[in-house]
Every structure is written in structure tokens, then in C-alpha cells.
LUMROGU-793590 format. One line per field, with one value per residue (C-alpha): residue in one letter; x negated, y, z; residue number from 1. Coordinates in Angstrom, 2 decimals. Example, Ala and Ser with C-alpha at 12.3 -4.5 7.8 and 13.67 -1.06 7.14 Angstrom:
BEGIN
code: (A | S) $
px: (-12.30 | -13.67) $
py: (-4.50 | -1.06) $
pz: (7.80 | 7.14) $
pos: (1 | 2) $
***
This chain:
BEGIN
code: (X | X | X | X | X | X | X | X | X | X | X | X | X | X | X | X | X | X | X | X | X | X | X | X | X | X | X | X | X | X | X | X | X | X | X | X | X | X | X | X | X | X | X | X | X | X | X | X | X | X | X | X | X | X | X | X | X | X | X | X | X | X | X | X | X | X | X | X | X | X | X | X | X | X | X | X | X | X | X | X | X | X | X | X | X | X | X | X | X | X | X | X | X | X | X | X | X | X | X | X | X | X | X | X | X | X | X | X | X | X | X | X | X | X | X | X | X | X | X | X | X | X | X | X | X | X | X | X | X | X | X | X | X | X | X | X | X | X | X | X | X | X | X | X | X | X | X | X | X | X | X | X | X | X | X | X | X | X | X | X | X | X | X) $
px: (-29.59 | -31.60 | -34.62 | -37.89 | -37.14 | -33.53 | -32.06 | -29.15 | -29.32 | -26.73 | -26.06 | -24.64 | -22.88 | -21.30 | -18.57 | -16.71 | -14.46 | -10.75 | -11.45 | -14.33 | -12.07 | -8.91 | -11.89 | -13.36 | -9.75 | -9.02 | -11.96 | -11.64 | -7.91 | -8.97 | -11.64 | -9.39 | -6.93 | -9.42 | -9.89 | -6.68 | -5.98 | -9.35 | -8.64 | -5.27 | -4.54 | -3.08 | -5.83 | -5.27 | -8.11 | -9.89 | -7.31 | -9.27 | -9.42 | -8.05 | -7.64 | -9.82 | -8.38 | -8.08 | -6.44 | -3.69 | -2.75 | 1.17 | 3.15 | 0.33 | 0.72 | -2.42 | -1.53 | -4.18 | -3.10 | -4.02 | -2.99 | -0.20 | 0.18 | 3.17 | 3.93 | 5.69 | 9.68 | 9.86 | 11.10 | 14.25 | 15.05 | 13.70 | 13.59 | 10.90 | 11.19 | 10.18 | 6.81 | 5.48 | 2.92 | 1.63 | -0.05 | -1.09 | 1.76 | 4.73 | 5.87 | 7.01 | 9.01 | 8.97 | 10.32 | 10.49 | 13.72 | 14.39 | 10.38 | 11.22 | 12.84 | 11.04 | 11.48 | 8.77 | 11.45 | 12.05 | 10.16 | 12.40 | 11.33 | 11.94 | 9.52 | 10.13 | 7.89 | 6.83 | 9.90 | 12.07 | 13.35 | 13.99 | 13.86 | 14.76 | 13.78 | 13.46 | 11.00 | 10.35 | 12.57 | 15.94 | 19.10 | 21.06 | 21.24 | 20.10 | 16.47 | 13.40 | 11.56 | 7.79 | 7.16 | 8.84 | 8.33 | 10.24 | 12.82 | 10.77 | 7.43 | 5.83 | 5.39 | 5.51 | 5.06 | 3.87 | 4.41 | 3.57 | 6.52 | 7.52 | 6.14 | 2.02 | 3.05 | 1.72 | 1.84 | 0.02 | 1.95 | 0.38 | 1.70 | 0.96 | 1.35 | 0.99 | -2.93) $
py: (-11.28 | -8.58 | -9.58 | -7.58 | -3.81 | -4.53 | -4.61 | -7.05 | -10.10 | -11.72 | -15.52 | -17.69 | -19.00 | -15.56 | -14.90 | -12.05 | -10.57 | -10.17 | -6.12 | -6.35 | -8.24 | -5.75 | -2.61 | -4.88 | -5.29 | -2.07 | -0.53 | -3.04 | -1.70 | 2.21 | 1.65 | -0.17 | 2.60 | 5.16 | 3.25 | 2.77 | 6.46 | 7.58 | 5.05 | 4.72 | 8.43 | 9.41 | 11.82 | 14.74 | 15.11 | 11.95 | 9.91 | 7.11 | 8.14 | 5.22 | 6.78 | 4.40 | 3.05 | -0.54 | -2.74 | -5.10 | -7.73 | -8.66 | -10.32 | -9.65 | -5.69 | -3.88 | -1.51 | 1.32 | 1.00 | 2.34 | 2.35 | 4.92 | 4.72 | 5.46 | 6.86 | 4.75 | 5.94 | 6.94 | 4.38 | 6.82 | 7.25 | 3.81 | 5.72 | 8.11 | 10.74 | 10.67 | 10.81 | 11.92 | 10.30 | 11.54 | 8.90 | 9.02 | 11.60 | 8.98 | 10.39 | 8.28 | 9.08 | 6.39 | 5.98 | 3.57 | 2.05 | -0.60 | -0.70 | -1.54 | -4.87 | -8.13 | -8.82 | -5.77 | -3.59 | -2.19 | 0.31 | 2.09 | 4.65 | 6.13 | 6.67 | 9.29 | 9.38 | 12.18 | 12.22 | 12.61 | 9.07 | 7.80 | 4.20 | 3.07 | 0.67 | -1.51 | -3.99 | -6.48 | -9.02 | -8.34 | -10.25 | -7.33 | -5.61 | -9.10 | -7.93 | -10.63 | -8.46 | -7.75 | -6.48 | -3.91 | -3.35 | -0.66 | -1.71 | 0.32 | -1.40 | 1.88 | 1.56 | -0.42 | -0.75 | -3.65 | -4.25 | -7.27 | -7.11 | -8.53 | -8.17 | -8.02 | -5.96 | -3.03 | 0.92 | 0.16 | 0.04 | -0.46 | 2.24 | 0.65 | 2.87 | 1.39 | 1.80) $
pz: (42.68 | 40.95 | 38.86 | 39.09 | 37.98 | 38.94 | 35.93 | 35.18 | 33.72 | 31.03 | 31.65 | 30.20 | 33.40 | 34.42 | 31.25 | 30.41 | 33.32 | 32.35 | 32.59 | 29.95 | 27.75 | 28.10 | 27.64 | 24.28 | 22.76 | 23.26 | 21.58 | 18.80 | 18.11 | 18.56 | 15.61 | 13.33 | 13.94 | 12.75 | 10.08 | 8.84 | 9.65 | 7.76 | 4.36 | 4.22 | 3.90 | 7.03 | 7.49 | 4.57 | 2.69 | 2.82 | 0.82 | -1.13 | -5.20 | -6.85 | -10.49 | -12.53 | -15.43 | -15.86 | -19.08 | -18.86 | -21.23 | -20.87 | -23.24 | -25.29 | -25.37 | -23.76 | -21.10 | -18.91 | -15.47 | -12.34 | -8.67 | -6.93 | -3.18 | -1.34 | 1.91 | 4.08 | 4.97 | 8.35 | 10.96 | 11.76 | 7.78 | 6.34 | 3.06 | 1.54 | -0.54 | -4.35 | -5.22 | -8.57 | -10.41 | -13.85 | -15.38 | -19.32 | -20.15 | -18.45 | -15.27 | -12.55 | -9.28 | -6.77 | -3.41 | -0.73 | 1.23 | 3.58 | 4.68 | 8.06 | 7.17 | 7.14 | 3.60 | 2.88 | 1.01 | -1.87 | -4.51 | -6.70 | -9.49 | -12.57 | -15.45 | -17.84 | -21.22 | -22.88 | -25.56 | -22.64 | -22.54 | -19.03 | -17.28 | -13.95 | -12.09 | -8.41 | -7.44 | -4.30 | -2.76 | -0.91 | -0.52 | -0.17 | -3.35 | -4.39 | -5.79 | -7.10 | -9.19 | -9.11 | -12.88 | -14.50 | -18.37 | -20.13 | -22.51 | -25.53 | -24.27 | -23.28 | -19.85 | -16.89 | -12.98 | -10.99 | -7.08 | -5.22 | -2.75 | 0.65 | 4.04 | 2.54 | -0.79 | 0.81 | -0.30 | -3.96 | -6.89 | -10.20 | -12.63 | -16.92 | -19.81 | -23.05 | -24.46) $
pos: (1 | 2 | 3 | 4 | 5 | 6 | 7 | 8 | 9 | 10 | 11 | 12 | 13 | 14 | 15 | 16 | 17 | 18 | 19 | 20 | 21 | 22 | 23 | 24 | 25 | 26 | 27 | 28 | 29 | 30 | 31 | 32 | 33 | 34 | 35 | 36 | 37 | 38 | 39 | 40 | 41 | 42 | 43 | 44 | 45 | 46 | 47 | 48 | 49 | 50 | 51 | 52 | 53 | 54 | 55 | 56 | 57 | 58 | 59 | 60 | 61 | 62 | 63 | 64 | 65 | 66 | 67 | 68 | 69 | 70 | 71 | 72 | 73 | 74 | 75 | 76 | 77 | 78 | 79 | 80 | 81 | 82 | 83 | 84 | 85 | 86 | 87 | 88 | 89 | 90 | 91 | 92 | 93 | 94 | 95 | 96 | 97 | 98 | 99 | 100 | 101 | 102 | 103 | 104 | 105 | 106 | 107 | 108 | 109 | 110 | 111 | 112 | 113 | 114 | 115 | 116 | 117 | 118 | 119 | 120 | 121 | 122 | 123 | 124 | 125 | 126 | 127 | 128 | 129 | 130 | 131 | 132 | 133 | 134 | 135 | 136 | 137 | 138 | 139 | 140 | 141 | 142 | 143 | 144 | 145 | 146 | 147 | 148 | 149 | 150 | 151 | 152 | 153 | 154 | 155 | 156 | 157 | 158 | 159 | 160 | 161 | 162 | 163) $
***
């Protein structure tokens, strides 16, 4: 039954049908897809800046770092490519592999200061190679890299140079 002006009325004793549920959930998901496609940098061009320098303390050496984010290996590959990252004169290539595993996979990279000198290195959790490493410090103290790991590690890794 219609009110006067016949406009509808929202009760409490008439809930949701199962269709306005199904239309709700799928409008939630579309917007959180845009979202994720407009922030996380799947869209070109409207990639979040994240090149603010921060200070960490560890060991008791001070290091700038800053955040680096990855693209994700493809689900056929499971690998990315190398990225490069120039960060205070140390460049660093990094690359995903075994993403698509429920571990969260692995980051590997390389960081090359500006003498030339060259570290490697892998971070997250796997059994196989047997990997438990979220901190990376170079051997001569000069730089570093940081990733969280497993499944909620996510694409940022924190790329340290010595301040």
C-alpha cells in the first residue's frame, strides 16, 4: 500500500531482497576495484608519489629511506622483471618471484653504490630456497632494504641508504 503522493515507504519490517543484496555487493566490489586500480598504480599516470625521505635508526647507524613499489609477476610467469630504483646515488634492481604462492614470495635485488660495489640480496619467507629474511643491511653498512614478507607484505619495499 502506497502512502499519500505514492511514494514508497522504507520499513523496518520489509528487509533487503536477495537481488538488492547481490546489486549492493556488487557495487561495493566495482568501487574498491577502482580504487585499487586508481592508488595502487594500475592506472599509468596516477601512481601515488611516495618519495619522502624518512630516518632510520638500526644498529645504531642512521639511514634515509623511502618506499619502492613493485609490480606484481604475472600469474603465467610468477616472476617480474627488474625494476630500478635510484635512491641517494645506490641503485637497486628488484624483482619479484613465487608471488602466487601462499607464503607471499620472495623480493630479490641488488644494490649497487656509487663506487661500483655490488650486493645481493632476497627477502620474505619460503621453504624452498629456505628464506626468513625481512632486513637486509649491506656488508659495508651503506645500504639496506626492508620488506615485510608473506601473504600481507605487499608491493612496498623500503629502500635505506646510509645518512
Amino acid at each position: 500500500m502506497l502512502p499519500q503522493g505514492g511514494a514508497a515507504v522504507m520499513d523496518k519490517d520489509y528487509p533487503m531482497t536477495r537481488t538488492q543484496v547481490k546489486v549492493l555487493i556488487i557495487g561495493l566490489v566495482v568501487l574498491g576495484g577502482i580504487g585499487v586500480a586508481l592508488f595502487g598504480g594500475a592506472i599509468p599516470g596516477i601512481k601515488p608519489n611516495f618519495s619522502q625521505i624518512n630516518v632510520l635508526i638500526v644498529d645504531g647507524v642512521s639511514y634515509d629511506f623511502t618506499l619502492a613499489y613493485l609490480s606484481h609477476a604475472s600469474v603465467a610467469s610468477n616472476s617480474s622483471s627488474p625494476e630500478a630504483f635510484l635512491f641517494d646515488n645506490v641503485t637497486f634492481q628488484l624483482w619479484v618471484s613465487d608471488w602466487n604462492q601462499l607464503t607471499g614470495g620472495l623480493v630479490h635485488g641488488n644494490g649497487t653504490e656509487q663506487n661500483g660495489t655490488t650486493y645481493a640480496f632476497v627477502l620474505g619467507q619460503s621453504s624452498s630456497p629456505p628464506v626468513n629474511t625481512t632486513l637486509f643491511i649491506s656488508p659495508d653498512r651503506e645500504f639496506g632494504a626492508y620488506w615485510a614478507g608473506g601473504p600481507l607484505g605487499g608491493p612496498f619495499v623500503h629502500l635505506l641508504v646510509r645518512a
